[in-house]
Predicted model as a PDB file, atoms N, CA, C, CB and O in Angstrom, pLDDT in the B-factor column:
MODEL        1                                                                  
ATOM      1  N   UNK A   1       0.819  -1.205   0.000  1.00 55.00           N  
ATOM      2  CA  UNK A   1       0.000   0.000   0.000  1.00 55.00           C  
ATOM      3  C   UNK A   1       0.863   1.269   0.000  1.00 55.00           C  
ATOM      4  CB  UNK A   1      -0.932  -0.001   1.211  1.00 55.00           C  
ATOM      5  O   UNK A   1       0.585   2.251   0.689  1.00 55.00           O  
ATOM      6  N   UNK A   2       2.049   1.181  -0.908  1.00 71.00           N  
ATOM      7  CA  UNK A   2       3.066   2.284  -1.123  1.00 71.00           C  
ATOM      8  C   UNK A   2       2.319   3.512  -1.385  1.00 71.00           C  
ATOM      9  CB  UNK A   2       4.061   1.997  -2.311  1.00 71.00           C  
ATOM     10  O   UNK A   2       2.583   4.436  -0.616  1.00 71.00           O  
ATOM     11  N   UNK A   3       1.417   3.744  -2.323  1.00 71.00           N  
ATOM     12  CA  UNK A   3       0.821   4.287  -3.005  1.00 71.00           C  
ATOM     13  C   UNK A   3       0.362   5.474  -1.985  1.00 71.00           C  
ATOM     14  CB  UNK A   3      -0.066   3.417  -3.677  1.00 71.00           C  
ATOM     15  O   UNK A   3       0.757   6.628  -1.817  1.00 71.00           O  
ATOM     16  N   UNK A   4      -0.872   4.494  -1.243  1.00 73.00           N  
ATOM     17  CA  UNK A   4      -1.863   4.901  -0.107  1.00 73.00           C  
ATOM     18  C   UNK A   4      -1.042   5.779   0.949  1.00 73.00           C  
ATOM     19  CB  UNK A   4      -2.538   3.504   0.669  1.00 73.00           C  
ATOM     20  O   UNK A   4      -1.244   6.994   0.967  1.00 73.00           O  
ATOM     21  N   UNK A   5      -0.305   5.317   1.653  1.00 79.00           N  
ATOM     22  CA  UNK A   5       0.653   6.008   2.278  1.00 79.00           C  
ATOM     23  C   UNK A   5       1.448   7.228   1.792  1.00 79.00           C  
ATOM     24  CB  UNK A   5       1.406   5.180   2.535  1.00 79.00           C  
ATOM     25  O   UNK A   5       1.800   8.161   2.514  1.00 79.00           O  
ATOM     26  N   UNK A   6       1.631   7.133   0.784  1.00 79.00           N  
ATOM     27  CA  UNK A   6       2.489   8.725   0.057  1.00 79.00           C  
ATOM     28  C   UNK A   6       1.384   9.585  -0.175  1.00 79.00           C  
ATOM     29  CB  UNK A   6       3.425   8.581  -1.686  1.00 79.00           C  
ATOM     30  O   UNK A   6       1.421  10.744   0.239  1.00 79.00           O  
ATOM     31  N   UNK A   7       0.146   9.025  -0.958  1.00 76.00           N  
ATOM     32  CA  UNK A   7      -0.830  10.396  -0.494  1.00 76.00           C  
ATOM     33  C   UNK A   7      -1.302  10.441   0.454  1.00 76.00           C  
ATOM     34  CB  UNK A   7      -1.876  10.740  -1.094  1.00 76.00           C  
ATOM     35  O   UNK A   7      -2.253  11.209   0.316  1.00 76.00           O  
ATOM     36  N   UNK A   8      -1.252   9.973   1.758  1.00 81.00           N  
ATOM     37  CA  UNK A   8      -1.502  10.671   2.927  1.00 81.00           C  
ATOM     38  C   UNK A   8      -0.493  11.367   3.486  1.00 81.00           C  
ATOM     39  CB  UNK A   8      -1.942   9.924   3.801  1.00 81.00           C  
ATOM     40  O   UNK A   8      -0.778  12.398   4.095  1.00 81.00           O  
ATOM     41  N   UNK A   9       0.672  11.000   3.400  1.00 83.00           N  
ATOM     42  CA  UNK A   9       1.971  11.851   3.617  1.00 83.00           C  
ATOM     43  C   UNK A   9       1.569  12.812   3.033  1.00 83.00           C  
ATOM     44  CB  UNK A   9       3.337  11.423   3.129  1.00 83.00           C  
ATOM     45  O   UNK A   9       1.127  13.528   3.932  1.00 83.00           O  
ATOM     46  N   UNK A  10       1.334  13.637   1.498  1.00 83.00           N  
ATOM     47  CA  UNK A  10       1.660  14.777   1.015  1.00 83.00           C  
ATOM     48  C   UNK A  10      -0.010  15.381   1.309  1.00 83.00           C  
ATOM     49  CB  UNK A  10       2.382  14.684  -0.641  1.00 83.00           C  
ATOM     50  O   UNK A  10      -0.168  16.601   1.274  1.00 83.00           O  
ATOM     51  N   UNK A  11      -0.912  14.703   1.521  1.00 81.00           N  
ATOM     52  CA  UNK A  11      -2.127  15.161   2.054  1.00 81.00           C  
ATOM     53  C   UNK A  11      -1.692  16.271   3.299  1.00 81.00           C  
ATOM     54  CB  UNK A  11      -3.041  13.805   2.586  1.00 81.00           C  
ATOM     55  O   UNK A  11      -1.490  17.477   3.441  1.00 81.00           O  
ATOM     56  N   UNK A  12      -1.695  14.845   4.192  1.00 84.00           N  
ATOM     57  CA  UNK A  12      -1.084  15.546   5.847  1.00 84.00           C  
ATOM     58  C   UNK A  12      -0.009  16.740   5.330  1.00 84.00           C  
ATOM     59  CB  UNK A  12       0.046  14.078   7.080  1.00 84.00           C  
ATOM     60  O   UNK A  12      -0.367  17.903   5.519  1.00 84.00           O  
ATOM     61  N   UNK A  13       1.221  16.511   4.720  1.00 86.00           N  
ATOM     62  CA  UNK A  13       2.078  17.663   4.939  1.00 86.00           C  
ATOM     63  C   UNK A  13       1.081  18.985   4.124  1.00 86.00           C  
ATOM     64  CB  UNK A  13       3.819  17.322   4.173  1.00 86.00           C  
ATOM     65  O   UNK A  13       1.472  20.103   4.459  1.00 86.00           O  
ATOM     66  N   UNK A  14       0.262  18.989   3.446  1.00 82.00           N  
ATOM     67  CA  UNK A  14      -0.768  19.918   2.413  1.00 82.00           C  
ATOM     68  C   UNK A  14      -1.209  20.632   3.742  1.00 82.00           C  
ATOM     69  CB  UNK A  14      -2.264  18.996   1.298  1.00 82.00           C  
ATOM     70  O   UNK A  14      -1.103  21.838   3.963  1.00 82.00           O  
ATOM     71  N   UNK A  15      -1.646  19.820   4.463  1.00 81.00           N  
ATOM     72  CA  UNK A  15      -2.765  20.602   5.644  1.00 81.00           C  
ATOM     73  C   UNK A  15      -1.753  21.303   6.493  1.00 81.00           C  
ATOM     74  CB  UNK A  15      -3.852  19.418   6.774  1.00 81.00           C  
ATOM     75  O   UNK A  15      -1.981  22.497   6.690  1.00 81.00           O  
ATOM     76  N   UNK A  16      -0.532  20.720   7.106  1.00 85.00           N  
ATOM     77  CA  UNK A  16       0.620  21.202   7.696  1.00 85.00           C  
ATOM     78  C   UNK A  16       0.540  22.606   7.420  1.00 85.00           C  
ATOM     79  CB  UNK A  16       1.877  20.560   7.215  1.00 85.00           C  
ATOM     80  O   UNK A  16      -0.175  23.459   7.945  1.00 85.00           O  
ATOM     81  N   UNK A  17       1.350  22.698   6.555  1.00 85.00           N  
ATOM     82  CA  UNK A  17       1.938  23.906   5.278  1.00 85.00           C  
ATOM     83  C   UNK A  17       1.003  25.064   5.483  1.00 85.00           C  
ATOM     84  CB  UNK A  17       1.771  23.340   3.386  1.00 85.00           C  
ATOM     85  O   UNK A  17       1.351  26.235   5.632  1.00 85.00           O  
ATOM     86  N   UNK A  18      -0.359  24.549   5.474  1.00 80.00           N  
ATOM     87  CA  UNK A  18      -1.671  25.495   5.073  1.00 80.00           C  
ATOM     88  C   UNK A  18      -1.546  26.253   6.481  1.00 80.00           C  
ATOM     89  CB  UNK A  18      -3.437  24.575   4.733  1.00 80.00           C  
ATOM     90  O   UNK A  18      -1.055  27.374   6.618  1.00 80.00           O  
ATOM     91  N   UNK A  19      -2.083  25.439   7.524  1.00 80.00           N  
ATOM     92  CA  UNK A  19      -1.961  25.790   8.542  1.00 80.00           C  
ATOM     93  C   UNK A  19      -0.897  27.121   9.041  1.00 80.00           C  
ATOM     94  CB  UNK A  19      -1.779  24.673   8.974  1.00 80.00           C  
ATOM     95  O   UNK A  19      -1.085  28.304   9.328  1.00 80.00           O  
ATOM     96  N   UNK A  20       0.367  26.164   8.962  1.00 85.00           N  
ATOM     97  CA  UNK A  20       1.249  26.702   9.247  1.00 85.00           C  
ATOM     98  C   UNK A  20       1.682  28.139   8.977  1.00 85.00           C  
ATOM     99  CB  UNK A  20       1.839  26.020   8.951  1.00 85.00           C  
ATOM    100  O   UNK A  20       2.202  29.064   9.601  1.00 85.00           O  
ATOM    101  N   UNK A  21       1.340  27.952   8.066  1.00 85.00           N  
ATOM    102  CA  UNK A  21       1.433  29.575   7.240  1.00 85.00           C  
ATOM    103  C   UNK A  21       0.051  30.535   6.968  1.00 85.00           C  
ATOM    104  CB  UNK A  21       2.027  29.298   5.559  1.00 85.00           C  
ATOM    105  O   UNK A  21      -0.021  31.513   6.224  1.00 85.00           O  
ATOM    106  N   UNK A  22      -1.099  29.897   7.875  1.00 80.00           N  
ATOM    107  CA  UNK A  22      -2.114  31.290   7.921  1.00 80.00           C  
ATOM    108  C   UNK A  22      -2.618  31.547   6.914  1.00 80.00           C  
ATOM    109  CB  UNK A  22      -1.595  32.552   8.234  1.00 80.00           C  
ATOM    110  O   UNK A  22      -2.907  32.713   6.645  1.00 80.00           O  
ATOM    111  N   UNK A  23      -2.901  30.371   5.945  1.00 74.00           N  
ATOM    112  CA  UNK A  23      -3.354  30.378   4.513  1.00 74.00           C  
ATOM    113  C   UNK A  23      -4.541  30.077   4.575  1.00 74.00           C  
ATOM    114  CB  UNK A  23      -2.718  29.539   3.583  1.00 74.00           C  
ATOM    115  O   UNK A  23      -5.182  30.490   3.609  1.00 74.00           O  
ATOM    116  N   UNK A  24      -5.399  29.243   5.689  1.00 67.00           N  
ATOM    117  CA  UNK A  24      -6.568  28.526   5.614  1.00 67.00           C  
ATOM    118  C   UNK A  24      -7.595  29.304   5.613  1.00 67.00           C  
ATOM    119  CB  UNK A  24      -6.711  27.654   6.530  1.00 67.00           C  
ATOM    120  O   UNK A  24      -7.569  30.339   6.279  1.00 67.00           O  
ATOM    121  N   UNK A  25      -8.864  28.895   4.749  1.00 70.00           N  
ATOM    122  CA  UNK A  25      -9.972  30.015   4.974  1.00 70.00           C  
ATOM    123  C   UNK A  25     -10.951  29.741   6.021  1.00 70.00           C  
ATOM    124  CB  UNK A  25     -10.790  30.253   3.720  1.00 70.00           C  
ATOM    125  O   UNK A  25     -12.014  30.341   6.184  1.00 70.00           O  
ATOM    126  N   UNK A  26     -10.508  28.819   6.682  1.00 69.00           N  
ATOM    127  CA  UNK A  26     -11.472  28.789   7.859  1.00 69.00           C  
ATOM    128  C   UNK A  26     -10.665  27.541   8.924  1.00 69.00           C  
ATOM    129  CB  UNK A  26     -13.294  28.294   7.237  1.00 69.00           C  
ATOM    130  O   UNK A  26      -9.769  26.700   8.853  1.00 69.00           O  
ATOM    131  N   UNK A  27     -11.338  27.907   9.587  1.00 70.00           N  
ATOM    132  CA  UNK A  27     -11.150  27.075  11.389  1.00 70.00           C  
ATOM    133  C   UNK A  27     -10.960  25.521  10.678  1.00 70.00           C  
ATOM    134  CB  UNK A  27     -13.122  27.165  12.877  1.00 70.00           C  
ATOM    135  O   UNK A  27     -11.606  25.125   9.708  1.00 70.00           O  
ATOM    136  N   UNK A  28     -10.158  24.932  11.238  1.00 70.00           N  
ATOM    137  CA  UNK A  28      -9.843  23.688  10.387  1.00 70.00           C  
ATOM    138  C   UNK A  28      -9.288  23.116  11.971  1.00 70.00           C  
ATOM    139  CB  UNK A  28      -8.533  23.856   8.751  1.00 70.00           C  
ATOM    140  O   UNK A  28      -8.336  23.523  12.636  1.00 70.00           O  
ATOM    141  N   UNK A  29     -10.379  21.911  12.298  1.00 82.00           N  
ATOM    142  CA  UNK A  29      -9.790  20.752  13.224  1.00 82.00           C  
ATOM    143  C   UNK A  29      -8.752  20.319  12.381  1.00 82.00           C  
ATOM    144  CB  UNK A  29     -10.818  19.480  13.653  1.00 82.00           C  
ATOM    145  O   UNK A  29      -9.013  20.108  11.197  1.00 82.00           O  
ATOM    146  N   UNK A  30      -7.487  20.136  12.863  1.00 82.00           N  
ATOM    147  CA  UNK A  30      -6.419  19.105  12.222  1.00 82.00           C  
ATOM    148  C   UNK A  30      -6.529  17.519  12.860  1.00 82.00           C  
ATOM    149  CB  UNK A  30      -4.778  19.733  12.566  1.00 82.00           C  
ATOM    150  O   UNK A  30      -5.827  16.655  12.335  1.00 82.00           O  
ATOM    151  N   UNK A  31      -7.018  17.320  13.484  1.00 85.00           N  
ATOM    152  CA  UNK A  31      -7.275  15.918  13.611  1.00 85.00           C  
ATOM    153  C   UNK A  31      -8.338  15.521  12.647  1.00 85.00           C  
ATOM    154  CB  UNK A  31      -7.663  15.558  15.013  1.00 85.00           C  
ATOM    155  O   UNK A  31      -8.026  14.406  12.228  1.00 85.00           O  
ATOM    156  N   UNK A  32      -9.172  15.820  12.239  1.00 83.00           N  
ATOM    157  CA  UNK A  32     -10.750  15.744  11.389  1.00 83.00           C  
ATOM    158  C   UNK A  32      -9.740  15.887  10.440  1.00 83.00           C  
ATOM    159  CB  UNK A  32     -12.305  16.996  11.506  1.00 83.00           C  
ATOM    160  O   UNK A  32      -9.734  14.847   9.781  1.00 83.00           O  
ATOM    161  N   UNK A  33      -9.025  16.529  10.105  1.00 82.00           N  
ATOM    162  CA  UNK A  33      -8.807  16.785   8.605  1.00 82.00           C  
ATOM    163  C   UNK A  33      -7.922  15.616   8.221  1.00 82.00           C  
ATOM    164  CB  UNK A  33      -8.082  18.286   8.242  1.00 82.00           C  
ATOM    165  O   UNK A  33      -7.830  14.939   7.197  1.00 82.00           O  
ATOM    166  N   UNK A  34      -7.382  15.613   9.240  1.00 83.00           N  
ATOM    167  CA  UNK A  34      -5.854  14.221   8.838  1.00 83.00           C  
ATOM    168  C   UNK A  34      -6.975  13.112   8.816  1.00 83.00           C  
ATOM    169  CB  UNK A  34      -4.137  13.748  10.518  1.00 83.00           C  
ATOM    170  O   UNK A  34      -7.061  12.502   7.750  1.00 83.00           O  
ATOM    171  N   UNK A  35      -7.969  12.702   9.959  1.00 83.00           N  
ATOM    172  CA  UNK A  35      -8.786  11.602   9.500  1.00 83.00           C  
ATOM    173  C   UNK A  35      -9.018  11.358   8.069  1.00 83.00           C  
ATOM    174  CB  UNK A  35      -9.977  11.729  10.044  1.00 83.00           C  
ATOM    175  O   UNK A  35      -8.526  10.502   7.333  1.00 83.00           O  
ATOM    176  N   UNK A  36     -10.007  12.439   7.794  1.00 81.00           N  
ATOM    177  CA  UNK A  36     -10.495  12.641   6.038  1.00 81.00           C  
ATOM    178  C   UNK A  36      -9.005  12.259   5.175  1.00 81.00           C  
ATOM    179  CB  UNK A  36     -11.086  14.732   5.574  1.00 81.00           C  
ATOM    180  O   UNK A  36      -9.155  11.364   4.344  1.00 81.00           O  
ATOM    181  N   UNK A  37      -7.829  12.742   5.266  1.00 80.00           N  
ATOM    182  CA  UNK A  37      -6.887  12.428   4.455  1.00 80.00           C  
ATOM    183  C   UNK A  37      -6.874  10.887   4.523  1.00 80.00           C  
ATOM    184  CB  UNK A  37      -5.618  13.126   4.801  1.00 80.00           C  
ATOM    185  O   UNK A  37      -7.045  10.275   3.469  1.00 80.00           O  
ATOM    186  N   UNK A  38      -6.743  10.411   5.327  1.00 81.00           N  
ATOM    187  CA  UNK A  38      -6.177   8.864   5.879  1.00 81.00           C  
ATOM    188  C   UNK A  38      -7.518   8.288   4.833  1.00 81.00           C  
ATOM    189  CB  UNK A  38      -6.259   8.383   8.157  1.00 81.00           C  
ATOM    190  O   UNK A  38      -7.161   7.469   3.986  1.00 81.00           O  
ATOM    191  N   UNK A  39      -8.720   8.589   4.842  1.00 78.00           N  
ATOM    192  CA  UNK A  39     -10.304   7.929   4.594  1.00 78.00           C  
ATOM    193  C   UNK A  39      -9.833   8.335   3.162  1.00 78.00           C  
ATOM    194  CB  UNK A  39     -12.068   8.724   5.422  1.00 78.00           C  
ATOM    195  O   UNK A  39      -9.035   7.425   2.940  1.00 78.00           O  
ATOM    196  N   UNK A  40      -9.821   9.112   2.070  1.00 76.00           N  
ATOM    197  CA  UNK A  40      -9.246   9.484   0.809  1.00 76.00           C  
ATOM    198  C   UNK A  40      -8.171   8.812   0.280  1.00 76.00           C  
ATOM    199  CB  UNK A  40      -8.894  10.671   0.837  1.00 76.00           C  
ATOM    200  O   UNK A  40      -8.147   8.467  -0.901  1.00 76.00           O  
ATOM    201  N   UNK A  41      -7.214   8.583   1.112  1.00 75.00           N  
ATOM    202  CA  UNK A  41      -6.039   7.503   0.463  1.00 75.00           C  
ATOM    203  C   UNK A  41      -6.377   6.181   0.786  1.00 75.00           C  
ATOM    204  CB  UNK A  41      -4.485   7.698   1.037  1.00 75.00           C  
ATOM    205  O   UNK A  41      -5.728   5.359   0.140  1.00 75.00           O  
ATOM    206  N   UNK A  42      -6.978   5.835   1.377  1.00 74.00           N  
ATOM    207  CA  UNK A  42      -7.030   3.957   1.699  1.00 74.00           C  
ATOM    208  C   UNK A  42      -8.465   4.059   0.395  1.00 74.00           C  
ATOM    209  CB  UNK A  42      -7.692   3.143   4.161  1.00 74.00           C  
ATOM    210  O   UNK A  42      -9.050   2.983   0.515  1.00 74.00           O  
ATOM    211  N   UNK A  43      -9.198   4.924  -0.747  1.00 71.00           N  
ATOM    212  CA  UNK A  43     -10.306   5.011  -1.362  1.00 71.00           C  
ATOM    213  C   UNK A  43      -9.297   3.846  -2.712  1.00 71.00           C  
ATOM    214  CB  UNK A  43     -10.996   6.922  -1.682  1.00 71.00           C  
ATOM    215  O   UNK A  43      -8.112   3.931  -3.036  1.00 71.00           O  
ATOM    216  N   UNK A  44     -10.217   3.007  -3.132  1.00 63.00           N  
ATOM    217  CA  UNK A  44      -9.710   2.784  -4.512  1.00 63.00           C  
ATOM    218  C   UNK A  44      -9.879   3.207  -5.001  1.00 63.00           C  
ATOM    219  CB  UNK A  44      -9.735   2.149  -5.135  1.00 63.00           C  
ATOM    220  O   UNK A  44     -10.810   3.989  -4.806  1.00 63.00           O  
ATOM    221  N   UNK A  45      -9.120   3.199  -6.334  1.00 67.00           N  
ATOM    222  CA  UNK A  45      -8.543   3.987  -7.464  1.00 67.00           C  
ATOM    223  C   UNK A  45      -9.250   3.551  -9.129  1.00 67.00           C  
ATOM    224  CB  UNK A  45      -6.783   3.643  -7.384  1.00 67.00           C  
ATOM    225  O   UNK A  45      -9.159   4.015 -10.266  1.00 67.00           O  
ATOM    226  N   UNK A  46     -10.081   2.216  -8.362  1.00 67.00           N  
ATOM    227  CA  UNK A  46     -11.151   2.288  -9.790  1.00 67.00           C  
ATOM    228  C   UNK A  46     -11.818   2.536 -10.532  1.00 67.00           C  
ATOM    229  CB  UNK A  46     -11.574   2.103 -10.072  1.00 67.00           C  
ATOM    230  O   UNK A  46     -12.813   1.877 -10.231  1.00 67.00           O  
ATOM    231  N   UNK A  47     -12.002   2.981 -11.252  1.00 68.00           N  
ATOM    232  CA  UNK A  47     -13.333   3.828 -11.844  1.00 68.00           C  
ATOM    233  C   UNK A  47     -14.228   3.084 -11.891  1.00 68.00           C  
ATOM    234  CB  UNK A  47     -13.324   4.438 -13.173  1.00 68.00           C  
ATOM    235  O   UNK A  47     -15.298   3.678 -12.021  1.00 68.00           O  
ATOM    236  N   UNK A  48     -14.301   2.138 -11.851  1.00 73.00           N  
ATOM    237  CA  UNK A  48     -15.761   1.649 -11.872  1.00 73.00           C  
ATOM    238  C   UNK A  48     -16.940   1.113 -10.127  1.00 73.00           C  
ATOM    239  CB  UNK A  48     -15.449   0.161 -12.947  1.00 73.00           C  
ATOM    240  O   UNK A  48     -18.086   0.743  -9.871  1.00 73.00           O  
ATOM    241  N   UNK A  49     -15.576   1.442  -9.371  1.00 71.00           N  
ATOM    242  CA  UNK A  49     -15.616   1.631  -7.955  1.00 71.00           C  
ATOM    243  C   UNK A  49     -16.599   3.029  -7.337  1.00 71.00           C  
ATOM    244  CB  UNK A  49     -14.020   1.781  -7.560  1.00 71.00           C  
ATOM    245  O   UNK A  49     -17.123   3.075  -6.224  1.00 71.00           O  
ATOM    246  N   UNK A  50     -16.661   4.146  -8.456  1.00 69.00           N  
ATOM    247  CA  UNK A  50     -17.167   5.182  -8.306  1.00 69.00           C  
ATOM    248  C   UNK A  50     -18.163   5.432  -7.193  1.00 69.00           C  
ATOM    249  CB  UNK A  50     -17.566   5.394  -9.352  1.00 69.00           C  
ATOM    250  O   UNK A  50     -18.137   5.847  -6.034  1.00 69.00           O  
ATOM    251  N   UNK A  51     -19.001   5.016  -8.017  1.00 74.00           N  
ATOM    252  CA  UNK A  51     -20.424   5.230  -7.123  1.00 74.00           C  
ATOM    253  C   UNK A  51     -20.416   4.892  -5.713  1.00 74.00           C  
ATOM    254  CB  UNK A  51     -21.589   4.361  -7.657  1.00 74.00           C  
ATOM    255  O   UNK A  51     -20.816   5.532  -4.740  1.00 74.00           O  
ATOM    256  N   UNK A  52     -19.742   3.466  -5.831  1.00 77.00           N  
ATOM    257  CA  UNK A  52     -19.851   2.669  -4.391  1.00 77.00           C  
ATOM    258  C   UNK A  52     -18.650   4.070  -3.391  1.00 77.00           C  
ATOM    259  CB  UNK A  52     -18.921   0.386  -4.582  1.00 77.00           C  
ATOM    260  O   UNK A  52     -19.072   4.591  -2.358  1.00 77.00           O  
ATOM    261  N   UNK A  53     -17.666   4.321  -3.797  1.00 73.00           N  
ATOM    262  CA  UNK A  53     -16.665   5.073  -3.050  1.00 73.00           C  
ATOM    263  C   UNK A  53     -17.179   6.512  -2.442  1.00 73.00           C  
ATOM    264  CB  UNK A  53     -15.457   5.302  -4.019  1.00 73.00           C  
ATOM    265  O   UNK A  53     -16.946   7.003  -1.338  1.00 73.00           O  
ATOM    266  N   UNK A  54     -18.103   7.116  -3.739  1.00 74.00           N  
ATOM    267  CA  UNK A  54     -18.887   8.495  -3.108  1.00 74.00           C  
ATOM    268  C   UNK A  54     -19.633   8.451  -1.998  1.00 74.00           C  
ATOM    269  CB  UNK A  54     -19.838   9.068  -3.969  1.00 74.00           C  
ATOM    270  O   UNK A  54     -19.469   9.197  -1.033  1.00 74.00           O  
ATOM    271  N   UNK A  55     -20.972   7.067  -2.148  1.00 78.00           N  
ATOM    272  CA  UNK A  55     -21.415   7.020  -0.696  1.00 78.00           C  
ATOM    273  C   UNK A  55     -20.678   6.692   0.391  1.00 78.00           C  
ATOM    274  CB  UNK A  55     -22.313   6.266  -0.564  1.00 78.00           C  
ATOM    275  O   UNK A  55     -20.892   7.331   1.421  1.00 78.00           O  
ATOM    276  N   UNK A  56     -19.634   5.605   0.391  1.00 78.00           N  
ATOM    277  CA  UNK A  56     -18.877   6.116   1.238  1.00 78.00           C  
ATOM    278  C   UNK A  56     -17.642   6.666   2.108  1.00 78.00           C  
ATOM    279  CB  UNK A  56     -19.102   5.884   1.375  1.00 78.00           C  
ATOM    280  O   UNK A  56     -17.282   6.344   3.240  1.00 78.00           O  
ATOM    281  N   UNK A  57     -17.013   7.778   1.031  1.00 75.00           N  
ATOM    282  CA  UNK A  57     -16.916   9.057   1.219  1.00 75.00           C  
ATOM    283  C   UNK A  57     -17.908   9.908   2.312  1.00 75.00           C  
ATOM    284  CB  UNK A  57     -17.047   9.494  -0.053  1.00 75.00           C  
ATOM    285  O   UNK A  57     -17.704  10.554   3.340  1.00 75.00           O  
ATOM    286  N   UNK A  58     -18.733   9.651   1.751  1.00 76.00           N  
ATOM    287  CA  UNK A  58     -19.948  11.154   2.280  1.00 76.00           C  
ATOM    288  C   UNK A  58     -20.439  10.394   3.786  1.00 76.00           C  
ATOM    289  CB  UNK A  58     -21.926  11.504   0.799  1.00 76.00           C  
ATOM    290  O   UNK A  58     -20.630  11.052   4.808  1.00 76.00           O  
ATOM    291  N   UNK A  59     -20.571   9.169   3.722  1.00 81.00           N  
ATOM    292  CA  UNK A  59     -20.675   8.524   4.783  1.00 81.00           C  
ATOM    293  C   UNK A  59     -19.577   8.608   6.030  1.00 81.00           C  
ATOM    294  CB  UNK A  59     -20.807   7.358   4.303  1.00 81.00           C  
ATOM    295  O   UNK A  59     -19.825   8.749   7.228  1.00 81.00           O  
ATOM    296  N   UNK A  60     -18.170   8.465   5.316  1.00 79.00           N  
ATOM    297  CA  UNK A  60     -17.292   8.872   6.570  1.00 79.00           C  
ATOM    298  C   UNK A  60     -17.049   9.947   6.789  1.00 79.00           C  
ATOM    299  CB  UNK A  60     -16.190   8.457   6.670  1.00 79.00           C  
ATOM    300  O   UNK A  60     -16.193  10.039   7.669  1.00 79.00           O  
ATOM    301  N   UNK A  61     -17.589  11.404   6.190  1.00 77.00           N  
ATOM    302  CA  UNK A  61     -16.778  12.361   6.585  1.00 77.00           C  
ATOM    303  C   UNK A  61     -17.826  12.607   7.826  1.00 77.00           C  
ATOM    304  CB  UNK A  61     -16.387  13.598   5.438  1.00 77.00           C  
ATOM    305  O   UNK A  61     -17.497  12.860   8.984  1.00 77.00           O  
ATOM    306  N   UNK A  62     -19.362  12.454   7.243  1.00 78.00           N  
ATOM    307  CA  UNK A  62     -20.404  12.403   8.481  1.00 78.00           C  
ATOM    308  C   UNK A  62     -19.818  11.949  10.203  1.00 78.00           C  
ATOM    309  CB  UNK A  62     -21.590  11.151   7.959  1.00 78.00           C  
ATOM    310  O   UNK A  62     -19.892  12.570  11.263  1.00 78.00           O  
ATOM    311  N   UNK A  63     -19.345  10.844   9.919  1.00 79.00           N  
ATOM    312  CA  UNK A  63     -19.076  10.142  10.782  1.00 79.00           C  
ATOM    313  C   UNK A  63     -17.649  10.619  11.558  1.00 79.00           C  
ATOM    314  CB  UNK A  63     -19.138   8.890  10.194  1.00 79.00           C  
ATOM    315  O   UNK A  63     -17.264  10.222  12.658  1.00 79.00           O  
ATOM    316  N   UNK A  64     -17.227  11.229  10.993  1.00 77.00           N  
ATOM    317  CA  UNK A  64     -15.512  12.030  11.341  1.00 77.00           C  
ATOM    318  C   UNK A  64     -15.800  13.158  12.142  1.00 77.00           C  
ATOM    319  CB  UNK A  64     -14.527  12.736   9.843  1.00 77.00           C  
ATOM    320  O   UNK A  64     -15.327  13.375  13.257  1.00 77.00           O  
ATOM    321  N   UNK A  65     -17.085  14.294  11.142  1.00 74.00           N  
ATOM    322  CA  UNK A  65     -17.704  15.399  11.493  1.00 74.00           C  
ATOM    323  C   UNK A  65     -18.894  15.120  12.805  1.00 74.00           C  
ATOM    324  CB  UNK A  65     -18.313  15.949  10.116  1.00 74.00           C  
ATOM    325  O   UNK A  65     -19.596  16.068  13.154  1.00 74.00           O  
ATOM    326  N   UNK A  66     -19.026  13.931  13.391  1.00 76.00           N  
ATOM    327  CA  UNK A  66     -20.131  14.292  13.896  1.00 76.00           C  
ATOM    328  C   UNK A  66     -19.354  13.253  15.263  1.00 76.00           C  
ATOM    329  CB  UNK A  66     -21.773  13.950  12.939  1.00 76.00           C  
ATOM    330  O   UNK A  66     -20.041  12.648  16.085  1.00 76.00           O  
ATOM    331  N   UNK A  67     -17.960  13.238  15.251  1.00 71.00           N  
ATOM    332  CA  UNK A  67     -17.160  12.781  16.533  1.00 71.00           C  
ATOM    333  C   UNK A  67     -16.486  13.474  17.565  1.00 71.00           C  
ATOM    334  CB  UNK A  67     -16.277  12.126  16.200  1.00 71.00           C  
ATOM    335  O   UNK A  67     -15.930  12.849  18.468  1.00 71.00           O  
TER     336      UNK A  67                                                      
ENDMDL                                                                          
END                                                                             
């Protein structure tokens, strides 16, 4: 899962960076956000996976957002 792991690395360091430097346009939990990164890279990469991945997508961020 080389793959999975490097975009959460450059995810996480994305949110870092943002942070860090007073770029963000709004109040940003960094734990919620690194969750969502981690939930986005473990997503397959199929296209025909689509549909099934959006619901749940929308399903975990609920579940991230409402912890």
């Amino acid at each position: 899962m080389a793959i999975q792991d490097e975009m959460y690395k450059m995810i996480v360091q994305e949110i870092d960076e943002t942070v860090q430097s007073g770029n963000e346009k709004i109040l940003v939990n960094n734990d919620k956000a690194k969750k969502v990164a981690k939930m986005l890279s473990e997503l397959s990469m199929d296209p025909r996976d689509a549909e099934t991945l959006v619901n749940q997508y929308i399903s975990g961020i609920k579940n991230i957002c409402n912890s």
